[in-house]
Backbone as CSV, one residue per row, in Angstrom:
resi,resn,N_x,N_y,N_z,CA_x,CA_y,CA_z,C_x,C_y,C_z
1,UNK,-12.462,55.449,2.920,-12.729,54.222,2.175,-11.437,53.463,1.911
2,UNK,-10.625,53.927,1.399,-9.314,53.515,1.224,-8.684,52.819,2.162
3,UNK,-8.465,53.320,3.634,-8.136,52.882,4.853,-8.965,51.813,5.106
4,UNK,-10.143,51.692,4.869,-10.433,50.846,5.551,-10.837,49.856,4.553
5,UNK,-10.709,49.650,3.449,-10.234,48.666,2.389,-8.602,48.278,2.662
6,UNK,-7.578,49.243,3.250,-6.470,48.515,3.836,-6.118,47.494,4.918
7,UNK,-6.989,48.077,5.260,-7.370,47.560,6.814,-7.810,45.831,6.683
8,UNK,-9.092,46.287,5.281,-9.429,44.676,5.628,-8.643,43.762,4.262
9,UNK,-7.635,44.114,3.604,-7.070,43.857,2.834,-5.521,43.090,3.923
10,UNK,-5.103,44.044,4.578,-3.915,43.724,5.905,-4.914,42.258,6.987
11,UNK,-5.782,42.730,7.036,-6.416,41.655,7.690,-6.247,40.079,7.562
12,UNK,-7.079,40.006,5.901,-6.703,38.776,5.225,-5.509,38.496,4.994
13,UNK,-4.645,39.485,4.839,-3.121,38.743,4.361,-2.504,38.159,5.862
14,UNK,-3.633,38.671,7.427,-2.541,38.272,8.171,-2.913,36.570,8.847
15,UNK,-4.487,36.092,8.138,-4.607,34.903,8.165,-3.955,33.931,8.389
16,UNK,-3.731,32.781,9.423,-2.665,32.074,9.629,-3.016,31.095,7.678
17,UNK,-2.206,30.608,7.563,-1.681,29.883,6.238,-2.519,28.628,6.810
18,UNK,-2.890,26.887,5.913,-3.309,26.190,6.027,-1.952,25.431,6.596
19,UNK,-1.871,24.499,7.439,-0.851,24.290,8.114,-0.535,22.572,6.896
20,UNK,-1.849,22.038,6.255,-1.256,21.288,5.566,-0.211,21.060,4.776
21,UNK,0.476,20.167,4.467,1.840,20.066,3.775,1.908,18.910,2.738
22,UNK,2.078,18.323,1.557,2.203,17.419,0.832,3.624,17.216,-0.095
23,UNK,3.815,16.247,0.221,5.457,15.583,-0.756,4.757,14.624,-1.229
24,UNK,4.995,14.229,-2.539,5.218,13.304,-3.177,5.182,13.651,-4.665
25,UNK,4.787,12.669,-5.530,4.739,12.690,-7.016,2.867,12.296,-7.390
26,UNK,2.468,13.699,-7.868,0.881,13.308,-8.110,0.891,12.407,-9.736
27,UNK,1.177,10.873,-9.259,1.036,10.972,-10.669,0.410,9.408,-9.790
28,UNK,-0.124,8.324,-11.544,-1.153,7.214,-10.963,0.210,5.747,-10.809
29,UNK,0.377,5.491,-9.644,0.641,4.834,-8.804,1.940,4.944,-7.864
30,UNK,2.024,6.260,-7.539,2.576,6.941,-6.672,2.157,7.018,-5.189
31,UNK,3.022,7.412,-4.386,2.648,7.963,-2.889,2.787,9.184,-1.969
32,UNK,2.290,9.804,-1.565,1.991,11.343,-0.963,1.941,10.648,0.253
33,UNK,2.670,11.550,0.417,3.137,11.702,2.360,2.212,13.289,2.544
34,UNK,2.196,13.378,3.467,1.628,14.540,3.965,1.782,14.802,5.531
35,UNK,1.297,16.368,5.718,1.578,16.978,7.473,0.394,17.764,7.662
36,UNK,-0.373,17.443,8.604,-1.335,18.339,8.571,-1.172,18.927,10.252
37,UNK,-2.095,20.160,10.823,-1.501,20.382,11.876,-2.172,19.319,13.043
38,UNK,-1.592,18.898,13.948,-1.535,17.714,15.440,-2.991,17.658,15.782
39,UNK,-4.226,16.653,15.372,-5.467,16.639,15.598,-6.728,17.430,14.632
40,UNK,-5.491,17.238,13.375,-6.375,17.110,11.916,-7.249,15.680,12.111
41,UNK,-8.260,16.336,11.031,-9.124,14.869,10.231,-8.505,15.116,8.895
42,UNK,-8.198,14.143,8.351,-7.974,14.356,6.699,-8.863,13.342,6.037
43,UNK,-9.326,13.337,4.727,-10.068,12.743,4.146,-9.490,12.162,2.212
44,UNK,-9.454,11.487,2.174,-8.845,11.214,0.519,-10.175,10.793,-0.367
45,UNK,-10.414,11.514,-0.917,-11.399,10.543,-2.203,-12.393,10.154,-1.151
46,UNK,-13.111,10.541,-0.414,-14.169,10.492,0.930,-13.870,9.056,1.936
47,UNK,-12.671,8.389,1.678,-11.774,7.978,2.584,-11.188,8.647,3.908
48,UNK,-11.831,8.198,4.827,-10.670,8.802,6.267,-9.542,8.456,6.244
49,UNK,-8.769,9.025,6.468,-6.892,8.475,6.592,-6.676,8.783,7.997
50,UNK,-5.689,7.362,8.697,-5.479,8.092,9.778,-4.219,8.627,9.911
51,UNK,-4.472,9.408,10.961,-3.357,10.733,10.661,-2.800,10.710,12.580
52,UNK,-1.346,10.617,12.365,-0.505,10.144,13.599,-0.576,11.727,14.270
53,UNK,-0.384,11.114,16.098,-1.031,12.376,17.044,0.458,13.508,16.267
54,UNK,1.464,13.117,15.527,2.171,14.438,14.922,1.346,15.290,13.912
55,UNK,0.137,14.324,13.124,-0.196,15.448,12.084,0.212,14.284,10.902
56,UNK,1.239,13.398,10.966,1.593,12.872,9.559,0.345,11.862,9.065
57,UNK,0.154,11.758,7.754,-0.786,10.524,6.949,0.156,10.359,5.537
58,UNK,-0.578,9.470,5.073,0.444,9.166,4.020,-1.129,8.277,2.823
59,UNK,-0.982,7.843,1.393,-2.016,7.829,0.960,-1.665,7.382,-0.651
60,UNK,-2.392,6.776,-1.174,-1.232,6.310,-2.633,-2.054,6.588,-3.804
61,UNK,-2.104,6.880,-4.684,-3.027,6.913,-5.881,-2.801,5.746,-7.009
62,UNK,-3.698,5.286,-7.558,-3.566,3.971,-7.824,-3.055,3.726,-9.168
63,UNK,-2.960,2.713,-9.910,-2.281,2.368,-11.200,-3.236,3.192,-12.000
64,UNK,-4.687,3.264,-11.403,-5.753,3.796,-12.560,-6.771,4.778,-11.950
65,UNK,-6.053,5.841,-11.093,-6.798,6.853,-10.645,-7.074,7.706,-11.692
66,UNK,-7.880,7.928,-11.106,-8.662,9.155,-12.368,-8.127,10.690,-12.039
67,UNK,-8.020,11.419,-13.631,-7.671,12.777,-13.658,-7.212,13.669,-12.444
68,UNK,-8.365,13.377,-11.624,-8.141,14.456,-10.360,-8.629,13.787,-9.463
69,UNK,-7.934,14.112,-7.908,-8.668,13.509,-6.914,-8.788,14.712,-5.704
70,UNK,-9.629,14.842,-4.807,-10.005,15.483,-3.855,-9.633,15.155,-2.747
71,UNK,-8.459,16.072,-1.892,-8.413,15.835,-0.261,-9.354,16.744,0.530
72,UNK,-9.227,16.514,1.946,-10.307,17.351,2.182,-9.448,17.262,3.942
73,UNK,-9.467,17.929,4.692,-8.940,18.535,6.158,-9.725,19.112,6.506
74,UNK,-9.540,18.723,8.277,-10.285,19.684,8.758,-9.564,19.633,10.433
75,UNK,-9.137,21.278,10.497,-8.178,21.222,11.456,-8.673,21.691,13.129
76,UNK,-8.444,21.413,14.096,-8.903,21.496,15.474,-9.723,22.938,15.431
77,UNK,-10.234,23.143,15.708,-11.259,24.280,15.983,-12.240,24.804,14.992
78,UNK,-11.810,24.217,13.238,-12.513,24.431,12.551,-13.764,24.374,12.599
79,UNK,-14.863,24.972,11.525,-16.624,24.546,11.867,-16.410,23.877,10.793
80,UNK,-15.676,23.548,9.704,-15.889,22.782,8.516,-14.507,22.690,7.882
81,UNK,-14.467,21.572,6.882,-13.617,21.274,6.125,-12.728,22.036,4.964
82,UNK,-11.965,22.188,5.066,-11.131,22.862,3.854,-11.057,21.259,2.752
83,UNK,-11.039,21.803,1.485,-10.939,20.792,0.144,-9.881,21.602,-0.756
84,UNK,-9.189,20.584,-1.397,-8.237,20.948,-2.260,-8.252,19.662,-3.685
85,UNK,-8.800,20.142,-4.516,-8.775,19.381,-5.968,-7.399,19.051,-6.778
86,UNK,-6.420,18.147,-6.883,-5.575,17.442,-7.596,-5.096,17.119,-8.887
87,UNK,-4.749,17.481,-9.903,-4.623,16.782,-11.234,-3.670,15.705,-10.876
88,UNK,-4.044,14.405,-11.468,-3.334,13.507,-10.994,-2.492,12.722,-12.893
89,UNK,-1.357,12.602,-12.828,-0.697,12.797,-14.442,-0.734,11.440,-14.568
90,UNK,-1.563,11.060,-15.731,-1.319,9.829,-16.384,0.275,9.157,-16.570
91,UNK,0.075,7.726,-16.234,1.136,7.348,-17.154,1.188,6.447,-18.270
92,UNK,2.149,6.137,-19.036,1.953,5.430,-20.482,1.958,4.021,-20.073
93,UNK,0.911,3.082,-20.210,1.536,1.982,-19.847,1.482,1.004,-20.723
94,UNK,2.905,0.063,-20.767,2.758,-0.848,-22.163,2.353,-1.637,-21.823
95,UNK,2.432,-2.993,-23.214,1.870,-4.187,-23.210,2.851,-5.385,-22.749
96,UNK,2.896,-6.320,-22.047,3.491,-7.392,-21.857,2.492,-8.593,-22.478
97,UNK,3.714,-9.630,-23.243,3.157,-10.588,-23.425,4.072,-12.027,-22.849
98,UNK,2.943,-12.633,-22.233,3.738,-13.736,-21.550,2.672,-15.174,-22.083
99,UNK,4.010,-15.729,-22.513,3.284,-17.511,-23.083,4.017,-18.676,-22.424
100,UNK,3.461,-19.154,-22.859,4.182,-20.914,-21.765,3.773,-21.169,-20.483
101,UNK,2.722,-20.269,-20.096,1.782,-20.840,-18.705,1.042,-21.688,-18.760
102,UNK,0.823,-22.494,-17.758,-0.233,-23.762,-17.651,-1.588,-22.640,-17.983
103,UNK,-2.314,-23.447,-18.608,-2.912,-23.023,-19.306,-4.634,-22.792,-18.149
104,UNK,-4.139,-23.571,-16.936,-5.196,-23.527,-15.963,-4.937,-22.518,-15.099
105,UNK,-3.725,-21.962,-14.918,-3.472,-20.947,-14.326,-3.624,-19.278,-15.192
106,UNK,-3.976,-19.905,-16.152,-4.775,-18.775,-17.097,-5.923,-18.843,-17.069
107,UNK,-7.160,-19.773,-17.353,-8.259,-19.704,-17.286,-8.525,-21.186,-16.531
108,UNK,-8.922,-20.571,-15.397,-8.829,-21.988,-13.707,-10.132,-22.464,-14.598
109,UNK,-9.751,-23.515,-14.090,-10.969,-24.481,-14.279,-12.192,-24.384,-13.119
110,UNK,-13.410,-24.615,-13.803,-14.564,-23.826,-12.552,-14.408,-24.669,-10.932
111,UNK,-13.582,-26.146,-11.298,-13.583,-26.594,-9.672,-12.983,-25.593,-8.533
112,UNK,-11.712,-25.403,-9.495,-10.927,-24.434,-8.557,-11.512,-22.773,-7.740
113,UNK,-12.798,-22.212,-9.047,-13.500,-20.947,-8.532,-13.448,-20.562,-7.556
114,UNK,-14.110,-21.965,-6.419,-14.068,-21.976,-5.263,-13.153,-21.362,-4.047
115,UNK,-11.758,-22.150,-4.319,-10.789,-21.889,-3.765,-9.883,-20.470,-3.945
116,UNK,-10.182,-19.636,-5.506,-9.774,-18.710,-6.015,-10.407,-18.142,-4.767
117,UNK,-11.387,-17.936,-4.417,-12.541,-16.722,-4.225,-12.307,-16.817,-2.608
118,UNK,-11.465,-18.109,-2.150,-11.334,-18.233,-0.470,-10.252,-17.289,-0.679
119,UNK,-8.827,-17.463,-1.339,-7.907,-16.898,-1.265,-7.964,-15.585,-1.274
120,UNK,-8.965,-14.998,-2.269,-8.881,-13.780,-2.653,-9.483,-12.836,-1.343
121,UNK,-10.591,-13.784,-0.746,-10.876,-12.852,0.369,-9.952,-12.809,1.569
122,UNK,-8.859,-13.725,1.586,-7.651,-13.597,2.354,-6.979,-12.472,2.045
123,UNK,-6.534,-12.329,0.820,-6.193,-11.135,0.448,-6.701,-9.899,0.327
124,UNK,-7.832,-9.708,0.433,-8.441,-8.287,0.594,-8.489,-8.362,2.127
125,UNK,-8.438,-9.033,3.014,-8.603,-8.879,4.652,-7.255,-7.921,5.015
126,UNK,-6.007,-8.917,4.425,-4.820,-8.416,4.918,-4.710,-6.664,3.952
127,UNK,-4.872,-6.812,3.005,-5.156,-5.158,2.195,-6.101,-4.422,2.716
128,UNK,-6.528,-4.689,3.671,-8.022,-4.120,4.223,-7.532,-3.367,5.859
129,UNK,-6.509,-3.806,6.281,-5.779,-3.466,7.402,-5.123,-1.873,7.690
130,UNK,-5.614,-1.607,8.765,-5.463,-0.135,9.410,-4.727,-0.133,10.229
131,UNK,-3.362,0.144,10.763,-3.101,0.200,11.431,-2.160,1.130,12.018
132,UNK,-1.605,1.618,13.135,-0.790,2.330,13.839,0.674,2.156,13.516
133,UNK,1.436,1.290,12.601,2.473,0.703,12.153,3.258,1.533,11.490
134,UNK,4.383,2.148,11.905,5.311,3.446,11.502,6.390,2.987,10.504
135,UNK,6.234,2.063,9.769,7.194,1.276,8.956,7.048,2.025,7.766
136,UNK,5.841,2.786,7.294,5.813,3.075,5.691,6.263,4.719,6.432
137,UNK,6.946,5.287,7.237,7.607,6.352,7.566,8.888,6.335,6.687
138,UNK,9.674,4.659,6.421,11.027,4.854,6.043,11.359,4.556,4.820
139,UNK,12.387,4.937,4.613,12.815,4.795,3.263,12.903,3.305,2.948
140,UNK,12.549,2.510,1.931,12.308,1.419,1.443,13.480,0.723,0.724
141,UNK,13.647,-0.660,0.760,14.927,-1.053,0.736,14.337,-2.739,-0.589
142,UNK,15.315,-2.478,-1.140,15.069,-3.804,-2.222,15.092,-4.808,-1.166
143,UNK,13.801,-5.601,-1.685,13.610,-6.887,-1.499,14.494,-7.986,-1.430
144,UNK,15.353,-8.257,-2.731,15.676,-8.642,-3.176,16.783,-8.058,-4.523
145,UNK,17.373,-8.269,-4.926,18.547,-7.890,-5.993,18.771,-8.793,-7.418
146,UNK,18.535,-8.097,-8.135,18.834,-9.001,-9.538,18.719,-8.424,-11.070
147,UNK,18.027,-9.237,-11.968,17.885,-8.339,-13.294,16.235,-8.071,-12.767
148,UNK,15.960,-6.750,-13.563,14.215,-6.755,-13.154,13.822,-7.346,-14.495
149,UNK,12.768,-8.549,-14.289,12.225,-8.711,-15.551,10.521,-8.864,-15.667
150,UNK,10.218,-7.683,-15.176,9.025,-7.155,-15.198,8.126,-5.774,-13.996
151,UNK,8.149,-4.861,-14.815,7.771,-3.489,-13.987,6.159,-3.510,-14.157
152,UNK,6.089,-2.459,-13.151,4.633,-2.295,-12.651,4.260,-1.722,-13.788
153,UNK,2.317,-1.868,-13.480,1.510,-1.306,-14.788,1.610,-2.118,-16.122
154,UNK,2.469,-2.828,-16.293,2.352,-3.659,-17.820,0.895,-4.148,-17.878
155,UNK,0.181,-4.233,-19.000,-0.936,-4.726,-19.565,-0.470,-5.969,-19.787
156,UNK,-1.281,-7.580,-19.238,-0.938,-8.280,-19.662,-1.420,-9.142,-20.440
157,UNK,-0.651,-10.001,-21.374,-1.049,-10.578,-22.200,-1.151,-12.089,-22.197
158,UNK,-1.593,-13.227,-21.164,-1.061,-14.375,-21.033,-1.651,-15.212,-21.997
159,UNK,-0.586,-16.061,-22.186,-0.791,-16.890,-22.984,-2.127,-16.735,-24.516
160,UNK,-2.063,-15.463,-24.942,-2.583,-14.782,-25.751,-3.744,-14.068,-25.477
161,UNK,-4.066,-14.189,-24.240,-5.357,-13.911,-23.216,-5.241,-12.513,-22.498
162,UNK,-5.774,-11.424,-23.089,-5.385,-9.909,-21.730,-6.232,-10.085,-20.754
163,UNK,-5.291,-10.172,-19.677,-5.474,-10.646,-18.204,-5.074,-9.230,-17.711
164,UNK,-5.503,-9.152,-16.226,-5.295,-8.105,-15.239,-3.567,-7.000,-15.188
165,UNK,-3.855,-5.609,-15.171,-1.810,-5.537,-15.242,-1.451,-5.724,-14.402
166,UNK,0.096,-5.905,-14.584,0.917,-5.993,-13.472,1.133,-5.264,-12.510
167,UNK,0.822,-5.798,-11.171,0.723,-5.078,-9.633,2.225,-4.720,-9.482
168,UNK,3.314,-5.075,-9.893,4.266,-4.794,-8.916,5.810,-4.905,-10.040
169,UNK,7.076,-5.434,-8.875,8.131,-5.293,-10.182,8.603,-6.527,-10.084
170,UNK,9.189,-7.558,-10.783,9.688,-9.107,-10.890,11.335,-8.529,-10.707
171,UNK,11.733,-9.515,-9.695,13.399,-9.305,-10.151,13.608,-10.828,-10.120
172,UNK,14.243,-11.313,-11.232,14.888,-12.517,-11.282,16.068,-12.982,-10.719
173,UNK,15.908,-13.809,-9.833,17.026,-14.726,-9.077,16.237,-16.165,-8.614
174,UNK,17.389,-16.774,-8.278,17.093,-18.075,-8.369,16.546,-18.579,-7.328
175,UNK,16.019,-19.776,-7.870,15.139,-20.686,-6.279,16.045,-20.373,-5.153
176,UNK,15.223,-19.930,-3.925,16.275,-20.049,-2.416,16.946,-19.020,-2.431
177,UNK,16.592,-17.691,-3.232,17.142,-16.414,-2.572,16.822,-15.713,-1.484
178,UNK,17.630,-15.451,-0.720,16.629,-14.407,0.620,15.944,-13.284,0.313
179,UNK,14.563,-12.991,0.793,14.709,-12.233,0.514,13.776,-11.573,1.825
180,UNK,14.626,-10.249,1.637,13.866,-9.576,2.637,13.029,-8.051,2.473
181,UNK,12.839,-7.796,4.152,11.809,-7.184,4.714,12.149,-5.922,3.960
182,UNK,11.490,-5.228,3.168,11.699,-3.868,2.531,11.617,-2.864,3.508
183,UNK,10.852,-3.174,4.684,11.005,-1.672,5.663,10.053,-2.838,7.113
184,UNK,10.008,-1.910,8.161,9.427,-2.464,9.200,7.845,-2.776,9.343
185,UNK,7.500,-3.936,9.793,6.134,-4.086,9.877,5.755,-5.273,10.397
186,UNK,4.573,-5.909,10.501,3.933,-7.097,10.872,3.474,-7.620,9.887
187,UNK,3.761,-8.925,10.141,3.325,-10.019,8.880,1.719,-10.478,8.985
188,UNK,1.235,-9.819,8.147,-0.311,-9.985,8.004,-1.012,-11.218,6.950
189,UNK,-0.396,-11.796,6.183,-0.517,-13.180,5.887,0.802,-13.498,5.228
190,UNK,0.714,-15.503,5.427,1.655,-15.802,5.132,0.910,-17.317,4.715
191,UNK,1.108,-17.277,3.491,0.271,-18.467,2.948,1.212,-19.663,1.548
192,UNK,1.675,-20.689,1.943,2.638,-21.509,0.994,2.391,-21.350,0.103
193,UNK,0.861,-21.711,-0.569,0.182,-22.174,-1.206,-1.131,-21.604,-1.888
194,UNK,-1.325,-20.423,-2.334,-2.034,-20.014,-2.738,-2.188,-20.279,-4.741
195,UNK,-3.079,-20.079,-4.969,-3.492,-20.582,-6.387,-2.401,-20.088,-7.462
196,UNK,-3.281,-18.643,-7.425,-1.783,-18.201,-8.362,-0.751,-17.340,-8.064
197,UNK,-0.364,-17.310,-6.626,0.589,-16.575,-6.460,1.893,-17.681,-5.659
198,UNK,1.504,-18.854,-5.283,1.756,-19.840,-4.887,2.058,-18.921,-3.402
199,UNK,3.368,-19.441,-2.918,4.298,-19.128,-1.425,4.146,-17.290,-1.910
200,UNK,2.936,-16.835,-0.775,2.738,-15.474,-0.244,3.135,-14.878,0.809
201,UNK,3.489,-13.577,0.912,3.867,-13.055,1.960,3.711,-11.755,2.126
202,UNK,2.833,-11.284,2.924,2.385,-9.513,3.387,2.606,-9.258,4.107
203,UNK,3.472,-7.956,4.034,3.832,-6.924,5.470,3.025,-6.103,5.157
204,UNK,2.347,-5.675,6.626,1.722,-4.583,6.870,2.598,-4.015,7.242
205,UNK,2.481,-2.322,6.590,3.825,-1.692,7.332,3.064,-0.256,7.561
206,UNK,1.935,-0.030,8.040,0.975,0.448,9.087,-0.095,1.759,7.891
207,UNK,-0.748,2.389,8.260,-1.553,3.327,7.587,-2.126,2.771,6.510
208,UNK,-2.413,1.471,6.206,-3.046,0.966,5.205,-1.726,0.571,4.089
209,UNK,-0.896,1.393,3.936,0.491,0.806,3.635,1.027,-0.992,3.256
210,UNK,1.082,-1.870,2.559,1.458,-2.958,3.209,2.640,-3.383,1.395
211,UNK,3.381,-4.394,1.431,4.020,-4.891,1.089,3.457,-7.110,0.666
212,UNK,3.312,-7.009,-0.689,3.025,-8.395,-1.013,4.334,-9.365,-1.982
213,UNK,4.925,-10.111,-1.683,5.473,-10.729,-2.075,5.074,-12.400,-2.727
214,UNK,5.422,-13.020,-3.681,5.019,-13.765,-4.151,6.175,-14.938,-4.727
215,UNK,5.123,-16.014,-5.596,5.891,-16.982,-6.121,7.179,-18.006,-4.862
216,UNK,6.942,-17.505,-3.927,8.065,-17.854,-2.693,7.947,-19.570,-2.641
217,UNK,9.426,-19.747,-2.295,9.517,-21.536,-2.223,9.609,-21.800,-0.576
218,UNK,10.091,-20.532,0.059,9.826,-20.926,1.601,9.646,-19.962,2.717
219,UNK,8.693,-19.716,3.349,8.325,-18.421,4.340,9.080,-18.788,5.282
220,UNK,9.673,-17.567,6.001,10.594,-17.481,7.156,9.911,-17.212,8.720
221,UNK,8.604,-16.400,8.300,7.875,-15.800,8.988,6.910,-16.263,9.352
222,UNK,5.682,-15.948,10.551,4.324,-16.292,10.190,3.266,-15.240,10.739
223,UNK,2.114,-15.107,10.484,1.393,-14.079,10.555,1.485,-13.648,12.002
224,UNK,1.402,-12.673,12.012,1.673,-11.661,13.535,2.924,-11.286,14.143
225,UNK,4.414,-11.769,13.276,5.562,-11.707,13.246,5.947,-9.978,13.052
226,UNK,6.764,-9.580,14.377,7.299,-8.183,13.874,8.214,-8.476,12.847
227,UNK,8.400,-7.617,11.910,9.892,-7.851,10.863,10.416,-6.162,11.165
228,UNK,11.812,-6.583,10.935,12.820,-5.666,10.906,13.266,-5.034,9.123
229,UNK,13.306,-3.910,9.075,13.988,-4.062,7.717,15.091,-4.467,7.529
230,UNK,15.343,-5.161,6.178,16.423,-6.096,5.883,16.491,-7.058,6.568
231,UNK,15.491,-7.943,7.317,15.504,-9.411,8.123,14.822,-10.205,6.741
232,UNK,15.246,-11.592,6.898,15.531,-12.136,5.906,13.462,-12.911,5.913
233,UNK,12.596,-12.705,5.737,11.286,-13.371,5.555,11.351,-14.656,4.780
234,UNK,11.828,-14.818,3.709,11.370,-16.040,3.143,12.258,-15.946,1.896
235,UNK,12.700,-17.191,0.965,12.839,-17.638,0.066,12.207,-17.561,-1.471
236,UNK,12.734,-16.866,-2.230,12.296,-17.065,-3.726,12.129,-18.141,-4.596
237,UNK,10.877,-18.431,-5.385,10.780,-19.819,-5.832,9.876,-19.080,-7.265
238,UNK,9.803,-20.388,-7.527,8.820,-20.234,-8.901,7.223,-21.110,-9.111
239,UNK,6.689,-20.592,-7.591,5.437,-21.675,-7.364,4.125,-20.505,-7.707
240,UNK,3.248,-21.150,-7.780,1.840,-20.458,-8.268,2.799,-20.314,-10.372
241,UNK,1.316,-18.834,-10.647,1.311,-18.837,-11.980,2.902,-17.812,-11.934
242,UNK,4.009,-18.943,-12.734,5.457,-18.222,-12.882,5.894,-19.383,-13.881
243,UNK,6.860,-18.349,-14.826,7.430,-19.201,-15.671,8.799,-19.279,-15.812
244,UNK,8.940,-19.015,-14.335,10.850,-18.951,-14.243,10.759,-18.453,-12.668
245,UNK,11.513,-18.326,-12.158,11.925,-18.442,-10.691,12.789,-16.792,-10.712
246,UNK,11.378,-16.232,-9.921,11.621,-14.823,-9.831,11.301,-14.259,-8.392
247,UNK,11.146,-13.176,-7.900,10.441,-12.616,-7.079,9.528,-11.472,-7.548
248,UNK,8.222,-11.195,-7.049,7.466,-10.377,-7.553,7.123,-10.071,-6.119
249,UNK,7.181,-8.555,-5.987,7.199,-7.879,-5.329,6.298,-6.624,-5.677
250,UNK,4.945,-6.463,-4.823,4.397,-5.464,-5.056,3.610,-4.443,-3.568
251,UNK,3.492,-3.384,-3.963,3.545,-2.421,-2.963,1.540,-1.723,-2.837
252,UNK,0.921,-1.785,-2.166,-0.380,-1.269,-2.292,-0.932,-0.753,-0.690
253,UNK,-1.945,0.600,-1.139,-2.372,1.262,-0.166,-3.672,0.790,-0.001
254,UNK,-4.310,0.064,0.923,-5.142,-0.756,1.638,-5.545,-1.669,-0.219
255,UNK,-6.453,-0.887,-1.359,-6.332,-1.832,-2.533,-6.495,-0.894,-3.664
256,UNK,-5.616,-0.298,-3.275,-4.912,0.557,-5.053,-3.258,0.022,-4.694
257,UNK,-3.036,0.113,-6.191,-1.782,-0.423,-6.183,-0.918,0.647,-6.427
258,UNK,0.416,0.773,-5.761,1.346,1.799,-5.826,2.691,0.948,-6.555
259,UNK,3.208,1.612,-7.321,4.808,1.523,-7.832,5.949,0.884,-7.038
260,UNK,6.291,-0.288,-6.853,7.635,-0.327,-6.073,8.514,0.501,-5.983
261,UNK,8.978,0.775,-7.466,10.279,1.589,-7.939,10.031,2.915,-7.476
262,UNK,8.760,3.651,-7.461,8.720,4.689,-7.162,9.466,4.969,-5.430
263,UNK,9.323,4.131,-5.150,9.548,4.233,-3.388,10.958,3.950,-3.085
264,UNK,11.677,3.152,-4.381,13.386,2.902,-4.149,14.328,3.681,-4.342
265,UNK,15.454,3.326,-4.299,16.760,4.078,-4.291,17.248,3.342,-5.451
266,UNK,18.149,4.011,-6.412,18.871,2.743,-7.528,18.816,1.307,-6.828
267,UNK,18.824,0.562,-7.318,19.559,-0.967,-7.420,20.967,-1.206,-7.240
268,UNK,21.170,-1.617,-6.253,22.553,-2.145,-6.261,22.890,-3.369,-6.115
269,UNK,23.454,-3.684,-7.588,23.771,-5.177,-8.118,25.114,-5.580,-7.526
270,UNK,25.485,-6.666,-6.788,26.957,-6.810,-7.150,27.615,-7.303,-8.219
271,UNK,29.069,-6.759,-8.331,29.564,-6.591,-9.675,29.712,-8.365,-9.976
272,UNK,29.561,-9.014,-10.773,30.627,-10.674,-10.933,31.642,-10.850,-11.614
């Protein structure tokens, strides 16, 4: 009996291991990279992810994911899926209050509805994008350089009104700064003029991955444009809803929103 309780005890321990692999920070608006073995399926939250002929996917949890989330794999020869359950760590997020906005760019007037609701489905098309694009592989590079005067997750408060939080991080510099490509990708819209974000600009930078920039006074680029990281896209302005001439820069996985800062390296200011 013994022996052969060793036997099947040596057995199980000689099980190959799950070949999956995960880096990142499980917390809500973070990003997980992952390795699974070459002709995995992986699954997020009953989301397919696609997963490169190496095995890599990558996947973001949002400003307001809940407690725990579920991956799920399933590797070449398997008959079924392996699942693995997540605690995913809250974070604290404060209040911002911002006053001195046109007061229509707080609550649009119903003519405009219209045009809100064209834009917006522009913007879920380009957030809606799948693609083969190896750009969110690299390490991520400031946009732009300055004071930050506004981080992701703030609750906001406009013009005494709590409005939607903040997607992304503001760095202040002046009209006509360059600013560029945070990592490699294709320009998936590029719009002057949008309601309230005014001069827009999205890199897709592939796996659902993409990069939105805003408030811009002049695009460099236009949709279907490869960008290089650090190539210069477009100009900082203070058009759409802004009350000073900033860049807002925000980072999202097809439409959960992920952390800029989480994905950077310090800031490097030059000295004056």
């Amino acid at each position: 009996m013994r022996r052969a309780l060793a036997a099947l005890l040596s057995g199980l321990l000689a099980l190959p291991a799950s070949a999956l692999e995960l880096e990142g920070s499980w917390q809500q608006g973070s990003l997980v990279h992952g390795q699974a073995a070459p002709g995995s399926q992986v699954w997020f939250q009953d989301r397919a992810l696609r997963v490169s002929p190496q095995g890599d996917f990558v996947f973001g949890l949002d400003r307001d994911e809940p407690p725990e989330v579920e991956l799920r794999w399933q590797e070449p020869g398997d008959a079924a899926p392996q699942s693995r359950r997540h605690p995913v760590a809250p974070r604290p997020w404060k209040i911002q209050r911002i006053d001195g906005l046109p007061q229509d760019k707080v609550e649009p007037p119903a003519a405009v509805m219209a045009r809100i609701e064209r834009e917006q489905a522009l913007l879920n098309a380009a957030r809606d994008r799948d693609t083969e694009g190896q750009g969110w592989r690299q390490r991520f590079a400031w946009a732009a350089t300055g004071r930050i005067s506004g981080v992701f997750g703030n609750q906001r408060i406009l013009n005494g009104i709590p409005k939607q939080p903040h997607y992304g991080v503001d760095v202040a510099v002046p009209v006509g700064t360059p600013i560029r490509a945070p990592a490699d990708g294709v320009v998936s819209l590029a719009e002057p003029d949008l309601y309230f974000t005014g001069g827009t600009l999205m890199i897709d930078h592939g796996h659902g991955l993409h990069s939105i920039m805003v408030h811009l006074s002049s695009l460099k680029v236009a949709v279907g444009d490869p960008v290089r990281q650090g190539q210069v896209v477009a100009l900082s302005g203070k058009t759409g809803r802004a009350t000073g001439p900033h860049l807002h820069w925000g980072i999202g996985w097809f439409r959960s929103r992920v952390d800029p800062q989480t994905l950077l390296p310090p800031m490097a200011v030059p000295a004056r």
